[in-house]
C-alpha positions in Angstrom: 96.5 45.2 103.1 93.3 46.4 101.8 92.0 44.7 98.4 89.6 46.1 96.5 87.4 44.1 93.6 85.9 45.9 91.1 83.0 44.8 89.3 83.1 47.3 86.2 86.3 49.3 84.5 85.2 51.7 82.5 88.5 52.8 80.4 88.4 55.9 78.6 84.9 55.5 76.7 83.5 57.8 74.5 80.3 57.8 72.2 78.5 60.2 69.6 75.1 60.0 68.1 75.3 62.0 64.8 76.0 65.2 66.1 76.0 64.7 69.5 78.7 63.8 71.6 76.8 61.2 74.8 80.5 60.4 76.4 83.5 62.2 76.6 86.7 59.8 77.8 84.8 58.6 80.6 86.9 56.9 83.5 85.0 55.1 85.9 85.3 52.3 88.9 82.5 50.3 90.1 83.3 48.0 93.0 81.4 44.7 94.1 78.4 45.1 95.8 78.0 48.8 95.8 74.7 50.5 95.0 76.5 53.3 92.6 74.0 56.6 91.5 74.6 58.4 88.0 73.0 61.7 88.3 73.2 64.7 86.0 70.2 67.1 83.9 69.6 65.6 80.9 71.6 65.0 78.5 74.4 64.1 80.9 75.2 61.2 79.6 74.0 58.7 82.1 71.2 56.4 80.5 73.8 56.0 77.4 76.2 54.7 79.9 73.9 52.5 81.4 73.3 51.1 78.2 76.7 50.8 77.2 77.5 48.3 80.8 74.3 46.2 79.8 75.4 45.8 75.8 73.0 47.8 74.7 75.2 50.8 72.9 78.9 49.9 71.9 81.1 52.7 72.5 83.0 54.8 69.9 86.3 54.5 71.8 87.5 52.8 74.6 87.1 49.6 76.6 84.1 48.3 79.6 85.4 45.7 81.4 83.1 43.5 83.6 84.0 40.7 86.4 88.0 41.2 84.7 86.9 40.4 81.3 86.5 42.6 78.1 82.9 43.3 76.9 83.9 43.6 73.4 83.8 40.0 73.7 80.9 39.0 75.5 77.1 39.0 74.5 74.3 40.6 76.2 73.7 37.6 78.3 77.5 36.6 78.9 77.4 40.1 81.5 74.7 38.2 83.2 73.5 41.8 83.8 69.7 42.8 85.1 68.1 45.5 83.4 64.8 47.4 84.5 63.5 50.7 83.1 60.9 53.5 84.0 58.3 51.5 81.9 58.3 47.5 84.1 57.9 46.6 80.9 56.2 43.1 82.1 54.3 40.7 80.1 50.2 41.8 79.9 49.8 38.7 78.9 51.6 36.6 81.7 50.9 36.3 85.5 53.5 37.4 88.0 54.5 33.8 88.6 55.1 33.7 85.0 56.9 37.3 84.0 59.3 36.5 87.3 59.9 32.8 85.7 61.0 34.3 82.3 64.2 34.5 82.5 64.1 30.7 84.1 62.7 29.4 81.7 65.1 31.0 79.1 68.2 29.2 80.9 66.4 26.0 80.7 66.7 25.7 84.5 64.7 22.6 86.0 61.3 22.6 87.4 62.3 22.4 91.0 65.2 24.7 90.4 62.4 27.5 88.9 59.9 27.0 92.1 62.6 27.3 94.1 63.9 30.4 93.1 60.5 31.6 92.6 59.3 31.1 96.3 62.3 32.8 97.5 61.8 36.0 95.4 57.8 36.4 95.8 58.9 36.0 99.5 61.6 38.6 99.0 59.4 41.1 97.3 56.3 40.3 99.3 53.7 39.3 96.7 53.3 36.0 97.7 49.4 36.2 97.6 49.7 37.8 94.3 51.5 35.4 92.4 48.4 34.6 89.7 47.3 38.2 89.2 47.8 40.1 86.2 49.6 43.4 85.6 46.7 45.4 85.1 45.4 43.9 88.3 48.4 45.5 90.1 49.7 48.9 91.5 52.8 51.1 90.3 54.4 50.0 93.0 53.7 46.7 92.3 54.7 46.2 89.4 58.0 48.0 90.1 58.8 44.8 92.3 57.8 42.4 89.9 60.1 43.9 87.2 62.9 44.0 89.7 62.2 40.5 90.9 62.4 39.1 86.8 65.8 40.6 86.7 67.2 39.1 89.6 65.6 35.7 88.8 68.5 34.5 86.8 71.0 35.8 89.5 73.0 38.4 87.7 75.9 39.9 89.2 75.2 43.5 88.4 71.1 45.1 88.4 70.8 48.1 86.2 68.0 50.6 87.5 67.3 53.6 84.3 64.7 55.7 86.2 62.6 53.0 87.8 61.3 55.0 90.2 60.2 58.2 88.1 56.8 57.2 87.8 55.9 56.9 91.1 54.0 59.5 93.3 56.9 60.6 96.8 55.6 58.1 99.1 56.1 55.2 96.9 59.5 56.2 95.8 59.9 55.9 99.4 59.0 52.6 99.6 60.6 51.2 97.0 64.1 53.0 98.0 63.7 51.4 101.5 63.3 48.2 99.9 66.3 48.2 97.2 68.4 48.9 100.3 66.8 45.8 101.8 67.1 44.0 98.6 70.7 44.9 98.7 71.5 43.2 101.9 69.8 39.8 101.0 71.6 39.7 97.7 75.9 40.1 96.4 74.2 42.1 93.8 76.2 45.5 92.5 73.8 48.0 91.4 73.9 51.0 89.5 70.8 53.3 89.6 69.9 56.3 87.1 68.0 59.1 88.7 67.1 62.7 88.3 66.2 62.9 92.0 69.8 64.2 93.5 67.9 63.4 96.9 67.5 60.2 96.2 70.9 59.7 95.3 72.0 61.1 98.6 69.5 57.9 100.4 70.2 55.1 98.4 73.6 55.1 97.1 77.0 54.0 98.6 79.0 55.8 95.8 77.7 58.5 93.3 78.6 59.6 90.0 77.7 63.1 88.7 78.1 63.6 84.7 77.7 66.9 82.9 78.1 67.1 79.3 79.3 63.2 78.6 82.0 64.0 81.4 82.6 62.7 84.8 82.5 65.5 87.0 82.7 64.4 90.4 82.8 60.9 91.7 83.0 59.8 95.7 80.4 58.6 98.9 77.2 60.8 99.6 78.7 62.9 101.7 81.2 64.6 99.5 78.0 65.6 97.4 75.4 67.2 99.8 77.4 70.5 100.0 77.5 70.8 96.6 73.8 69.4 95.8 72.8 72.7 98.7 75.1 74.6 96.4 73.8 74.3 93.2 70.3 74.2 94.4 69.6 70.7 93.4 68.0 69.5 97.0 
């Protein structure tokens, strides 16, 4: 017998900002330790779902269950969720020792337990010799690991990715795909990726979700979508 867990239920959820309607009854599953893509044009539907798994945005309607427990009930740092955006969003201010130890720091986790965890990621994302610089001292791609390396810090189960490649010029999307696949297979981590770039979608993900108009429209591996990405003129 075959048992599938699932990281993320997503029962019947529904949202509207004044007079627009974001989600429309959505129904999703999410299992454990698959890299998931949303895709859609904009307006789709699939940053406000994002934000609705990380705490962000409540819904309207309906029910977001993570690791078999309600969300309803459970603060923003309950879901022990990472988040990273477009924007890194690191600390000027703060070295990339420092912006990766944030999150440490904020569990009160021990000295030796913060080094520790600390070697292993500079390790993992390969700025080792970097550790003291500064964000301005750093390239786009760069910084794209750093932010990714200060959400895994505090070990979350699932790593929410709105766009965080957008910014970057083709060869260093490239790059940084290759290496959240790597990432992938060092860590138990679920992800769940937003991206415009159906292509992409197609390299990274082991499941993908395509919304149009707050609805789920299709849902399945890589390979159901590529006919219809040629299709529709999308790749």
């Amino acid at each position: 017998m075959c048992i599938i867990i699932l990281t993320i239920v997503i029962e019947n959820v529904s949202k509207q900002f004044d007079n627009t309607q974001a989600l429309r009854h959505i129904y999703l599953e999410i299992k454990r330790n698959a890299i998931v893509a949303l895709v859609g044009g904009s307006g789709s539907g699939k940053s406000t779902l994002l934000r609705m798994i990380a705490g962000l945005d409540s819904p309207d309607k309906g029910s977001i269950w993570l690791h078999g427990k309600n969300t309803a009930f459970m603060s923003v740092q309950e879901r022990e969720i990472g988040f990273v955006c477009q924007s890194y969003a690191l600390f000027p201010h703060m070295s990339v020792y420092d912006n990766i130890a944030f999150g440490l720091h904020v569990k009160k986790e021990s000295v030796d337990q913060i080094q520790e965890r600390l070697d292993y990621l500079l390790k993992l994302i390969e700025l080792e010799n970097l550790a003291h610089h500064y964000p301005r001292q750093l390239s786009g791609g760069q910084k794209q690991r750093v932010a990714l390396a200060r959400s895994l810090a505090p070990n979350p189960k699932v790593l929410l990715l709105d766009e965080p490649f957008a910014a970057l010029d083709m060869r260093m999307r490239k790059e940084l795909r290759d290496w959240v696949r790597t990432l992938h297979q060092h860590t138990s981590v679920t992800i769940i990726i937003v991206t415009h770039d159906y292509k992409e979608a197609l390299e990274i993900a082991s499941d993908i979700v395509m919304l149009q108009k707050g609805r789920v429209e299709q849902h399945g591996k890589p390979e159901d979508f590529y006919k219809t990405f040629v299709e529709r003129g999308l790749i």
